[in-house]
Legacy VTK file of the C-alpha trace (Angstrom):
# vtk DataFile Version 3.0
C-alpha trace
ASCII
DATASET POLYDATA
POINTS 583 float
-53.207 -3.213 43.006
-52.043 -0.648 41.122
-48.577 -1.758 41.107
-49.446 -5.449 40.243
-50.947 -3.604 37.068
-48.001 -2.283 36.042
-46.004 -5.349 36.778
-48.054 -6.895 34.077
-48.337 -4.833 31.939
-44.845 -4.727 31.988
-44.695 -8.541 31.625
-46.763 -8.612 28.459
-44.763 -6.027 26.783
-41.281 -7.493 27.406
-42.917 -11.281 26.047
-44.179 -8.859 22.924
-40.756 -7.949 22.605
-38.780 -10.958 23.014
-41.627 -12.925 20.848
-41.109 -10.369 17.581
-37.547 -10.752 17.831
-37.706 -14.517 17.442
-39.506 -14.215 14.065
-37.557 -15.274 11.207
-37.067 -12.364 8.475
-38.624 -9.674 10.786
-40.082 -6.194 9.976
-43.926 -7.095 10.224
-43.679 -10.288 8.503
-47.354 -10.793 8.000
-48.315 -7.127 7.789
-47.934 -6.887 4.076
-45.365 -3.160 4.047
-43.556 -1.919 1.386
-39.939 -3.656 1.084
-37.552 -2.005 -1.023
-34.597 -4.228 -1.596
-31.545 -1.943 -2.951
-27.630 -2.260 -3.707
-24.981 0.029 -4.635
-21.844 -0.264 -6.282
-21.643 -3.983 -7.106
-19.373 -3.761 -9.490
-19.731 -7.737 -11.170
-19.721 -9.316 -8.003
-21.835 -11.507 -9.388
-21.903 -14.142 -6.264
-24.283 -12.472 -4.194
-26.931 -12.027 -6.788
-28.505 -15.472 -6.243
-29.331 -14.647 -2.503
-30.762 -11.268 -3.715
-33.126 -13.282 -5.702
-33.543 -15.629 -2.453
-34.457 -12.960 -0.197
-36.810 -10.916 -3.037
-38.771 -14.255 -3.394
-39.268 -14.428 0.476
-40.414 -11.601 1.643
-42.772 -11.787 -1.461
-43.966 -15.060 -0.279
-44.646 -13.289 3.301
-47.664 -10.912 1.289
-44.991 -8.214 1.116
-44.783 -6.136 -2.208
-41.266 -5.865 -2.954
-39.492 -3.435 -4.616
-35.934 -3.513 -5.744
-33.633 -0.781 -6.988
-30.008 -0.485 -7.510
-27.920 2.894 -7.332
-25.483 2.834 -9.660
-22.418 0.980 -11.063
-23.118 -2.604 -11.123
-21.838 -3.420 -14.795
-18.468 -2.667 -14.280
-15.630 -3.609 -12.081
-14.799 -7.341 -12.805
-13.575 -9.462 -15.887
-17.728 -10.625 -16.271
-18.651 -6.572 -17.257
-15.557 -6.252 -19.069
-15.291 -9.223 -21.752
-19.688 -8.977 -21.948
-19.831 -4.717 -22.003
-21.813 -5.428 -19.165
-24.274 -7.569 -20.969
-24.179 -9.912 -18.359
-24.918 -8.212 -15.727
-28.179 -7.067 -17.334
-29.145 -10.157 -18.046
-28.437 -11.389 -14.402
-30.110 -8.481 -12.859
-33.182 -8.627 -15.067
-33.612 -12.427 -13.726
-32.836 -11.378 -10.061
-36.473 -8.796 -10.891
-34.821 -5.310 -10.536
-37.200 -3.165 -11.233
-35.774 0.131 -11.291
-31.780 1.515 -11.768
-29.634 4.283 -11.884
-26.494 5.007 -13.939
-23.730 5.404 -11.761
-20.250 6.705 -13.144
-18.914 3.904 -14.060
-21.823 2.500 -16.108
-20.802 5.239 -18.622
-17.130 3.437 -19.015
-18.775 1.045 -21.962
-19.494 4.952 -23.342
-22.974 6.144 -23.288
-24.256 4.395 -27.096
-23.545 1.120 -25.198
-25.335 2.103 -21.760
-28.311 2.687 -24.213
-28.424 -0.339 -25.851
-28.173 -1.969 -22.322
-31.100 -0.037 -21.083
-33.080 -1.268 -24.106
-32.225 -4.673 -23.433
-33.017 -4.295 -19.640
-36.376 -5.316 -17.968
-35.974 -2.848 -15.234
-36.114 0.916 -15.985
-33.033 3.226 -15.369
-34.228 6.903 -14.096
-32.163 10.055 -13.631
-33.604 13.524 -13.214
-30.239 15.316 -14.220
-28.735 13.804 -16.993
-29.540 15.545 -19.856
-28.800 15.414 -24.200
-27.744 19.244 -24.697
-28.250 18.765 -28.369
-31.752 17.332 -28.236
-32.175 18.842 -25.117
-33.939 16.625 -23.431
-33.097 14.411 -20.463
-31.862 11.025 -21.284
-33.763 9.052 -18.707
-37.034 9.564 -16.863
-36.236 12.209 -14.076
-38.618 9.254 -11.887
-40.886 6.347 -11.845
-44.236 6.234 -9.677
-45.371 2.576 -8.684
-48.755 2.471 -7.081
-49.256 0.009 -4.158
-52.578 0.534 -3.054
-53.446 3.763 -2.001
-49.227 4.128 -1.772
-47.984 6.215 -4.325
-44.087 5.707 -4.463
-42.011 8.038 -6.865
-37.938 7.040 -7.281
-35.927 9.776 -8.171
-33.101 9.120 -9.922
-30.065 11.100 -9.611
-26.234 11.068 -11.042
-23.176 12.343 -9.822
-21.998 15.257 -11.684
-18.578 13.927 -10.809
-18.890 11.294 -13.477
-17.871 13.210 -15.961
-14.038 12.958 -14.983
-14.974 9.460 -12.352
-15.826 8.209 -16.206
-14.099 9.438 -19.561
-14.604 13.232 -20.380
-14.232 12.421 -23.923
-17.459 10.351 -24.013
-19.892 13.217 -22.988
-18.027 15.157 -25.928
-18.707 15.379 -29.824
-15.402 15.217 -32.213
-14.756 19.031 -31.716
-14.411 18.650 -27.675
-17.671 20.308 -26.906
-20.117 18.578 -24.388
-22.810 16.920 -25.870
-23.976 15.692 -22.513
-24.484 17.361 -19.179
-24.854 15.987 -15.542
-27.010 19.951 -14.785
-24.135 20.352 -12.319
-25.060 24.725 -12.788
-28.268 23.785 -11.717
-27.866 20.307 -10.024
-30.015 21.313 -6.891
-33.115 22.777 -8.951
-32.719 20.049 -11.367
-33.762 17.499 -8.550
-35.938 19.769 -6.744
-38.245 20.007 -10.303
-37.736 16.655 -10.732
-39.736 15.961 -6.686
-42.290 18.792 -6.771
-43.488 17.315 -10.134
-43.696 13.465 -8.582
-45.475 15.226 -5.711
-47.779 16.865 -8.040
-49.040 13.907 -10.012
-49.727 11.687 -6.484
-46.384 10.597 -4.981
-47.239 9.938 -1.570
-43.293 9.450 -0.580
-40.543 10.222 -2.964
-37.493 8.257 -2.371
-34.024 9.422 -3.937
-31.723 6.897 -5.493
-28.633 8.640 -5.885
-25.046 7.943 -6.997
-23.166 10.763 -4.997
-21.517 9.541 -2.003
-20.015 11.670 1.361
-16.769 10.699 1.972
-14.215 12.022 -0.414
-16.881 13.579 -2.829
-16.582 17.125 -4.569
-18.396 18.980 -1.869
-22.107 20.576 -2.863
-22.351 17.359 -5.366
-22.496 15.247 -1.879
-25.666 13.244 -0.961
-26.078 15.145 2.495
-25.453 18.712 0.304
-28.266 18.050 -2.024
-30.380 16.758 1.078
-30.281 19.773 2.925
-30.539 21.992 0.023
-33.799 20.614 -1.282
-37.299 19.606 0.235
-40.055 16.790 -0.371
-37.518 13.709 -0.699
-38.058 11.348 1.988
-35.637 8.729 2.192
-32.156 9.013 -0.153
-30.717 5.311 -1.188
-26.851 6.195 -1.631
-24.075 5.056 -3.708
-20.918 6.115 -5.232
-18.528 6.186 -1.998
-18.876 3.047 -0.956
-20.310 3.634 2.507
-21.522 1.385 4.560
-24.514 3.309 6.305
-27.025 1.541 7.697
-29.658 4.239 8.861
-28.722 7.852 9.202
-31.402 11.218 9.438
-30.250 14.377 7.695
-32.209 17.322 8.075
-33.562 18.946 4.500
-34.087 22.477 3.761
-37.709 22.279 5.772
-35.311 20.968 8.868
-37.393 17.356 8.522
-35.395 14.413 8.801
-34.292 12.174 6.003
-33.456 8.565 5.993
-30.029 8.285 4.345
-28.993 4.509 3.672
-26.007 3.063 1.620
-24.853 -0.558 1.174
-20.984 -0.556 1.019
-20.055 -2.410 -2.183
-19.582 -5.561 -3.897
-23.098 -7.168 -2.380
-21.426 -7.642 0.600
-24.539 -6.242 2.076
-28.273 -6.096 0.755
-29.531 -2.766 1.366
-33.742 -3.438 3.050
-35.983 -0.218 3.532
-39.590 -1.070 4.884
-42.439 1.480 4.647
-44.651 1.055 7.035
-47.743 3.689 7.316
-45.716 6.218 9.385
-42.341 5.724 9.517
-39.396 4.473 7.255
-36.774 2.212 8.597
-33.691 0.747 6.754
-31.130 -1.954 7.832
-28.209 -3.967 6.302
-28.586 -7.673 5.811
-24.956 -9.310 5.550
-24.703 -11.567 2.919
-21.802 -14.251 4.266
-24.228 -15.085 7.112
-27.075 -15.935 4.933
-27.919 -19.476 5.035
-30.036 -20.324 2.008
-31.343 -24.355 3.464
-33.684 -21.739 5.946
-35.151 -20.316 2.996
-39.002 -21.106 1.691
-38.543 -23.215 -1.584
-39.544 -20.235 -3.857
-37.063 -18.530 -2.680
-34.558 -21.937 -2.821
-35.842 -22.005 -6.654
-34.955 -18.437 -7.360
-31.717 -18.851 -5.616
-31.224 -21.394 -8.277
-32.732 -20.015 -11.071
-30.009 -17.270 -10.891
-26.520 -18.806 -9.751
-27.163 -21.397 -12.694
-26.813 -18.136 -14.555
-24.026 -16.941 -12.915
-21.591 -20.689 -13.206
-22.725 -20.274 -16.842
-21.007 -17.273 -17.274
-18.232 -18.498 -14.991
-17.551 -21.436 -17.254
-17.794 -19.598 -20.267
-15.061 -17.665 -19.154
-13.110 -20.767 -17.474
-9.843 -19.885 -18.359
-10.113 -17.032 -16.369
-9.710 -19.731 -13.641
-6.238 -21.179 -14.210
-3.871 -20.990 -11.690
-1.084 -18.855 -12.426
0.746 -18.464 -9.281
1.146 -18.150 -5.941
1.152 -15.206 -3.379
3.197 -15.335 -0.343
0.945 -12.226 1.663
-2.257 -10.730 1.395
-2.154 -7.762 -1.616
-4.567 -5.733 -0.217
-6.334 -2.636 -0.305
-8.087 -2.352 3.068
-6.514 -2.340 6.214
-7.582 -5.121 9.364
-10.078 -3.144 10.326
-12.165 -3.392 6.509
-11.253 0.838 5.846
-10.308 1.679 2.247
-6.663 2.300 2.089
-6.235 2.495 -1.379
-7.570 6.357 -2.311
-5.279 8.111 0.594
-2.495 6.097 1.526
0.361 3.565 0.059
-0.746 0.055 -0.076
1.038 -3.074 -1.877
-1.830 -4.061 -3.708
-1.267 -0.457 -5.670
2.670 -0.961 -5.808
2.423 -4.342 -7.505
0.118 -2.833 -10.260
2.758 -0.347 -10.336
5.623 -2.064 -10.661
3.856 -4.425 -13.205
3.461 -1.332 -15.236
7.159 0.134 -15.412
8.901 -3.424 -15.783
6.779 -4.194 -18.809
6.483 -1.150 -20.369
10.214 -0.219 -19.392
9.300 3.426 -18.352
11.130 5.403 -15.350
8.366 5.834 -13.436
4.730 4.745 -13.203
1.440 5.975 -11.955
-1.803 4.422 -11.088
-4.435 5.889 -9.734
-6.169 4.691 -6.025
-9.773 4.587 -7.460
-8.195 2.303 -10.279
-7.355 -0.606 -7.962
-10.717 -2.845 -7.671
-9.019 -5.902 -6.227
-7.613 -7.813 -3.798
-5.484 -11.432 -3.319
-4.822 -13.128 -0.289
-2.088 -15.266 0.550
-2.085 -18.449 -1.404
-2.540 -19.801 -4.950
-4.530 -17.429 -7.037
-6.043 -17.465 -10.855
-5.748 -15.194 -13.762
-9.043 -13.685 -12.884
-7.815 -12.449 -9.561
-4.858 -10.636 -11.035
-6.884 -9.364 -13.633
-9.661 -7.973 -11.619
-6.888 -5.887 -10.004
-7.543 -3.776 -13.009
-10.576 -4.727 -14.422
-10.928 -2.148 -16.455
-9.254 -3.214 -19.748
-7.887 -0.063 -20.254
-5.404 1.746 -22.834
-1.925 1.924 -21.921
1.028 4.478 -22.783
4.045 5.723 -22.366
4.792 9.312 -22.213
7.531 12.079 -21.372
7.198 14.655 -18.530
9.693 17.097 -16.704
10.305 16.605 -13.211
8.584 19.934 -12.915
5.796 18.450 -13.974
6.109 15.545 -12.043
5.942 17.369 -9.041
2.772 19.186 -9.554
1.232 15.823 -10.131
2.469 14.524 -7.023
0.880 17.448 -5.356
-2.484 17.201 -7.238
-2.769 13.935 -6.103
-2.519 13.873 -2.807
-3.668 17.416 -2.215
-6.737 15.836 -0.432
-5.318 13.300 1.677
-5.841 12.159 4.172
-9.337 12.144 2.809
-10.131 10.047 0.207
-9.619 10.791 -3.476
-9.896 8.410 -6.108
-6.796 9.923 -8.530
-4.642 9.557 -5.033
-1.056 8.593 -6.806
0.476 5.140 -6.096
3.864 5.069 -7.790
7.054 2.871 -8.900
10.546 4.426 -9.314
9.936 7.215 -7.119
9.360 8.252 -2.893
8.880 11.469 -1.402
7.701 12.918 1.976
4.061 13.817 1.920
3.348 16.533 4.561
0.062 16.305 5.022
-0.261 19.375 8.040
0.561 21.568 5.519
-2.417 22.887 3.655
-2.422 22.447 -0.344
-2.554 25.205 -2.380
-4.007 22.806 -5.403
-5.648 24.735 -7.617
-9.000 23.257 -8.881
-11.632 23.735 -11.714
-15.390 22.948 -10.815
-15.001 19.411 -11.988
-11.938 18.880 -9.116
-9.341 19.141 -11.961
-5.612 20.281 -11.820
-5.195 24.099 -12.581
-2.405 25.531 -11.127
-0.439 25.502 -7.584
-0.313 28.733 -5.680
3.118 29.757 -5.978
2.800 31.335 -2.454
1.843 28.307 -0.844
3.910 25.256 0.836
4.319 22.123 -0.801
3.181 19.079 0.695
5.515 16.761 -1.163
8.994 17.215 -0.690
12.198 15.096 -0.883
11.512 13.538 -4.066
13.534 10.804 -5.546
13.375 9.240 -9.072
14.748 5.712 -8.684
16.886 6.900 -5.416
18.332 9.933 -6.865
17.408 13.638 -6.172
14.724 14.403 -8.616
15.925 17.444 -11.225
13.099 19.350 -12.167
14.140 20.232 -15.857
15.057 16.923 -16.287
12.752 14.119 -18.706
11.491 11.019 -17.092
8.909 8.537 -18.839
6.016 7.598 -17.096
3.747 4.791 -17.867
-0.213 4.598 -17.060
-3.570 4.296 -17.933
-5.090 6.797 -20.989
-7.660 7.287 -18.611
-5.478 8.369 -15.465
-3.216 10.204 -17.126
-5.567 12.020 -19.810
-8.453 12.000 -18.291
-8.826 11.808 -14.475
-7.408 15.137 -13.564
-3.809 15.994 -13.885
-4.183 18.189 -16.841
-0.214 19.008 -16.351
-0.094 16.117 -18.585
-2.161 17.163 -21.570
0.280 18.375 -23.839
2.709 16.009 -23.076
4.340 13.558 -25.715
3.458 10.493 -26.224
6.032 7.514 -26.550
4.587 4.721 -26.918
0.570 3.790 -26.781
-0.321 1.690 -30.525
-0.171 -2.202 -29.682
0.455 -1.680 -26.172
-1.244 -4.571 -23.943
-4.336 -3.059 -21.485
-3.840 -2.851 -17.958
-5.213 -6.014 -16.549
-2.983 -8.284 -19.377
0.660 -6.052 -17.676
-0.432 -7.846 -14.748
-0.607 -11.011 -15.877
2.484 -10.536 -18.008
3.997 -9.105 -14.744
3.649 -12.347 -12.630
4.604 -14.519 -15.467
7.756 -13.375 -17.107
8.966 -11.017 -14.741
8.255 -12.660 -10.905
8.245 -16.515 -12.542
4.953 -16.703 -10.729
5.452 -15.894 -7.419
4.216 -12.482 -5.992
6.974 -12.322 -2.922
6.372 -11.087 0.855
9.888 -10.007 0.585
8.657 -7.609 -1.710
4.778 -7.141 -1.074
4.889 -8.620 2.701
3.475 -5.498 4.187
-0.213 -4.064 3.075
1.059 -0.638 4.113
3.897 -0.929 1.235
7.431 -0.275 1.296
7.868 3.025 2.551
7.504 4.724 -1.167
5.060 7.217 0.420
6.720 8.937 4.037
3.575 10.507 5.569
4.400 13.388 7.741
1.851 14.281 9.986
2.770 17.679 11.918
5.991 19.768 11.727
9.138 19.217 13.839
9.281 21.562 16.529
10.421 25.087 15.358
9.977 24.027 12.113
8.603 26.971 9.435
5.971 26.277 7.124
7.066 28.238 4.242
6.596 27.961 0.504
8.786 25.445 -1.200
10.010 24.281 -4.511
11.445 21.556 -5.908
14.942 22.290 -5.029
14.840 23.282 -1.346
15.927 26.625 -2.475
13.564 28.716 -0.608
13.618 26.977 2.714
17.573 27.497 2.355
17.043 30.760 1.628
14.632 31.729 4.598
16.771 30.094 7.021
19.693 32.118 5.925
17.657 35.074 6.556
16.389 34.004 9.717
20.127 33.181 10.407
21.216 36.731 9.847
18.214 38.526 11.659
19.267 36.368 14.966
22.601 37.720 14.651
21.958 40.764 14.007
19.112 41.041 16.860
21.538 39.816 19.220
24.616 42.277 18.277
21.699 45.109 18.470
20.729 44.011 22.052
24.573 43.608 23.166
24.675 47.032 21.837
LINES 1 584
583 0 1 2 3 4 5 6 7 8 9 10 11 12 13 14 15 16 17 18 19 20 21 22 23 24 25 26 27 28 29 30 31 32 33 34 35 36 37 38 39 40 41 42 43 44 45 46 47 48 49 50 51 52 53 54 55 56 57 58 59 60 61 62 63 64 65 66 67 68 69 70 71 72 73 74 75 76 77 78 79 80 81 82 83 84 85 86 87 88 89 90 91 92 93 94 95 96 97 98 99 100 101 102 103 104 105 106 107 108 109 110 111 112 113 114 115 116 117 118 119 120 121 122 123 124 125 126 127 128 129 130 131 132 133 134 135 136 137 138 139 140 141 142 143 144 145 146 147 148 149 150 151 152 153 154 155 156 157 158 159 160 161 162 163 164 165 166 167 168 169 170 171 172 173 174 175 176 177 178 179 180 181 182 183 184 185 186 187 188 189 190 191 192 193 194 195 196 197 198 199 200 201 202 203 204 205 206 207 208 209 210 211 212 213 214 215 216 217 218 219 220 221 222 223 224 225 226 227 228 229 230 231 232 233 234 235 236 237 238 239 240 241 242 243 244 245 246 247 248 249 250 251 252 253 254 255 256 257 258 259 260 261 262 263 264 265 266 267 268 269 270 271 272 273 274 275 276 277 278 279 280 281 282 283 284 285 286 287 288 289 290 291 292 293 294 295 296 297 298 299 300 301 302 303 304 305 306 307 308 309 310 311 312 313 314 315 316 317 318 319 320 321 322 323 324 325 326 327 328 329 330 331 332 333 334 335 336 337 338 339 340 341 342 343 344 345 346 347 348 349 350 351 352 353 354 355 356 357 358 359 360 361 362 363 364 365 366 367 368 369 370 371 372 373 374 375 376 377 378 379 380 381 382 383 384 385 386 387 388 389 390 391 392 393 394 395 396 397 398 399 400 401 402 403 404 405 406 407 408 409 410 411 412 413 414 415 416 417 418 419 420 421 422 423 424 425 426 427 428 429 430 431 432 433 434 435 436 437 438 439 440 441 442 443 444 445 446 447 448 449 450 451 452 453 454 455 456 457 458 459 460 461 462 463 464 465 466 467 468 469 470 471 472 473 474 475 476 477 478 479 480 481 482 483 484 485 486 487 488 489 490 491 492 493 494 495 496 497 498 499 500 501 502 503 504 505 506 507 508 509 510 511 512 513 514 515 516 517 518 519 520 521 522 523 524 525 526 527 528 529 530 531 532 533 534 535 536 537 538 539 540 541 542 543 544 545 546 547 548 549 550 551 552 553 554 555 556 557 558 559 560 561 562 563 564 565 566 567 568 569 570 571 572 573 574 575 576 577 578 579 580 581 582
């Protein structure tokens, strides 16, 4: 009997099972929870708004209160946030229902008078607990925002990567004399947000969710999402941004050892970010967007599905000639690998060496730079419009010219790849120049607190070595001209630059218009395999990944000089051992 009682008891719970995993947009459908829908780094793709909308409409339509929330840098990344100053994506997100946003790095790249005037014109509120006016002092934003739901009492805490100043433009968190007028509380980033939760918590908050642009992979450690988790207390679920991760549910422990629910949508909408609060638990999952079918949809959400891609094609045809065909490409220019991981901020890729090469045949310089975190884009094989090139570098930024010694040169080179291979958004893609990166040996980069170029310690071992300019031995007293961004070269880090001299800048076309100039005048249209064929590059970049056998790992320089001399030593000390032994 008693085993007839388990058998169906057994039954019933595996029908329970199977029955809730039929239902059609699950998580308690008819319990009325807490949904908050969230995204990350969008960056103007504007496609995937529409089903946003879709899915907000339905699970309101289910009697669930819906919430939705975006961490940081959705105005910038494609043509849409350039040519508008990310007008447009306001306006598209405030008819989507956002109701609550965080400034990211990049929504500072419009400079921070214009990310005002967008937050005026928003419907949804942008928080942030740590940016702060030094001259009013004051913070900018509200540190949070508490939304009652009933006897719920949710606070968002907003928080800002202290990284942006350098992932944006120094200069615009400075007044005329260089002095910041701005600060991201990065001396007292962890106290900042800890304030900012122990006063939701005292006026009600019943959970306090985090909505933070800082990232884990390849972030300034102690400004990393999972740093300020376990270095603070009361937050109790962290909605991440910044690094692009795609992280679908994790638990970190805080500084009380509870867990934390850590969740983080990738980028570019390719995933909507859903976190349900139930009454004793929070759960969070990723709903892929290119599977969404929008005919299963309730007609609400059909009608707000409507409502805003009529809003998007308007834009779209507004900007039509964005559109035109201009060419064809005969491989994929890519910046991910098969598998879907970022390539672009550790390792060669031919995506990078186009914009490269686009950059030193217009601008007629001996070498170029561009940076990995300044390569939004992909193409794949086949015809392709001006907007595609263009979003390559969507940035509409500044172009010049200037002169550096090989010297120089070098320290850049090791700057840039001094954390690779983790990821590192100044990572150095190049035309006119290879080199051997070493990456077993450890870099003796020299940093400030903002992950900027000081010095190189002259006892360490140089990761790049065998460095040729255009297939000749680079000299380091020698002057080469390199072409870039303003912003990479200026402003992203290699302050061996910042005295240099400038050649050419005034009247200079932005980045995104060399590209289009480059497959127009200089490849007739036609972006070749025999040239671009692999997404790994062309060999500019010769990772090394562990020393030959017997090999030292001295310091070098530039010349080889030192590893010449220490063999000769070495040389002389066998010799001499051996005579001593014979003897």
């Amino acid at each position: 009997m008693k085993r007839t009682v388990v058998r169906l008891f057994a039954f019933f719970i595996t029908a329970a099972m199977i029955f809730s995993l039929s239902v059609c947009f699950a998580s308690a459908e008819d319990s009325g929870d807490i949904i908050v829908l969230f995204t990350n780094d969008v960056h103007c793709a504007t496609e995937s708004y529409a089903l946003l909308a879709a899915y907000r409409e339905e699970y309101i339509s289910q009697g669930h209160t819906v919430i939705t929330v975006d961490a940081g840098d959705a105005i910038q990344g494609k043509m849409i946030g350039t040519l508008t100053q990310g007008e447009a994506i306001v306006e598209i997100m405030n008819l989507v229902g956002y109701d609550i946003a965080i400034p990211g790095n990049h929504e500072f790249d419009y400079k921070v008078e214009t990310l005002m005037s967008l937050s005026e014109s928003a419907e949804y509120e942008y928080i942030c607990a740590n940016f702060y006016d030094i001259v009013n002092e004051k913070q900018v934003f509200s540190p949070y925002k508490i939304i009652d739901i009933g006897s719920e009492k949710i606070a968002f805490v907003g928080i800002a990567t202290p990284e942006t100043y350098t992932k944006s433009t120094p200069a615009y968190f400075q007044n005329e004399n260089g002095e910041f007028i701005y600060s991201f509380m990065e001396d007292s980033f962890y106290d900042t947000i800890q304030s900012a939760t122990d006063s939701a918590v005292s006026e009600g908050a019943t959970r306090v969710i985090a909505i933070g642009h800082l990232g884990i992979g390849g972030v300034t450690e102690g400004w990393r999402s999972v740093d300020l988790i376990a270095g603070t207390d009361g937050i109790d679920a962290f909605i991440d941004g910044h690094a692009h991760e795609i992280i679908e549910q994790a638990l970190y422990k805080n500084s009380a050892e509870e867990d934390v629910v850590l969740a983080s949508t990738g980028t570019a909408l390719n995933y909507i970010g859903k976190m349900t609060l139930s009454e004793d638990k929070i759960t969070t999952e990723l709903i892929p967007t290119k599977d969404a079918d929008i005919s299963a949809f309730s007609d609400s959400a059909k009608h707000a599905y409507g409502d805003v891609k009529a809003l998007v094609d308007g834009y779209n045809a507004e900007f039509d000639y964005l559109f035109e065909e201009i060419g064809v490409c005969e491989a994929d220019l890519a910046i991910y690998d098969e598998d879907g991981e970022r390539l672009v901020r550790h390792s060669e890729t031919n995506a990078a060496n186009f914009v490269t090469d686009a950059y030193r045949a217009v601008l007629g310089s001996d070498i170029a730079f561009v940076n990995g975190g300044g390569v939004r884009s992909e193409i794949p094989k086949g015809k392709f419009t001006r907007k595609a090139v263009m979003d390559i570098n969507p940035w509409s930024n500044e172009m010049c010219v200037i002169e550096i010694t090989g010297r120089q040169l070098l320290d850049a080179l090791e700057y840039g790849t001094h954390a690779t291979p983790e990821e590192f958004g100044s990572f150095p893609h190049s035309s006119g120049i290879t080199y051997e990166l070493h990456t077993y040996i450890e870099s003796g980069v020299v940093t400030d607190e903002f992950g900027d170029f000081v010095s190189i310690n002259e006892n360490a071992a140089r990761r790049v070595q065998n460095v040729k300019v255009n297939g000749e031995p680079l000299e380091p007293d020698k002057t080469y001209t390199l072409s870039g961004t303003v912003y990479m070269l200026f402003n992203s880090g290699y302050k061996m630059f910042k005295d240099a001299r400038v050649v050419a800048m005034e009247g200079l076309k932005c980045d995104s218009d060399i590209l289009v100039e480059y497959v127009e005048k200089h490849l007739n249209g036609v972006i070749p395999a025999s040239k671009y064929g692999s997404i790994y590059g062309d060999g500019r970049i010769t990772v090394v990944a562990e020393p030959e056998a017997d090999e030292p790992v001295v310091p070098g320089d530039e010349s080889g000089l030192t590893f010449a001399i220490i063999a000769a030593v070495s040389a002389l000390y066998i010799i001499f051992d051996l005579t001593r032994k014979r003897v």
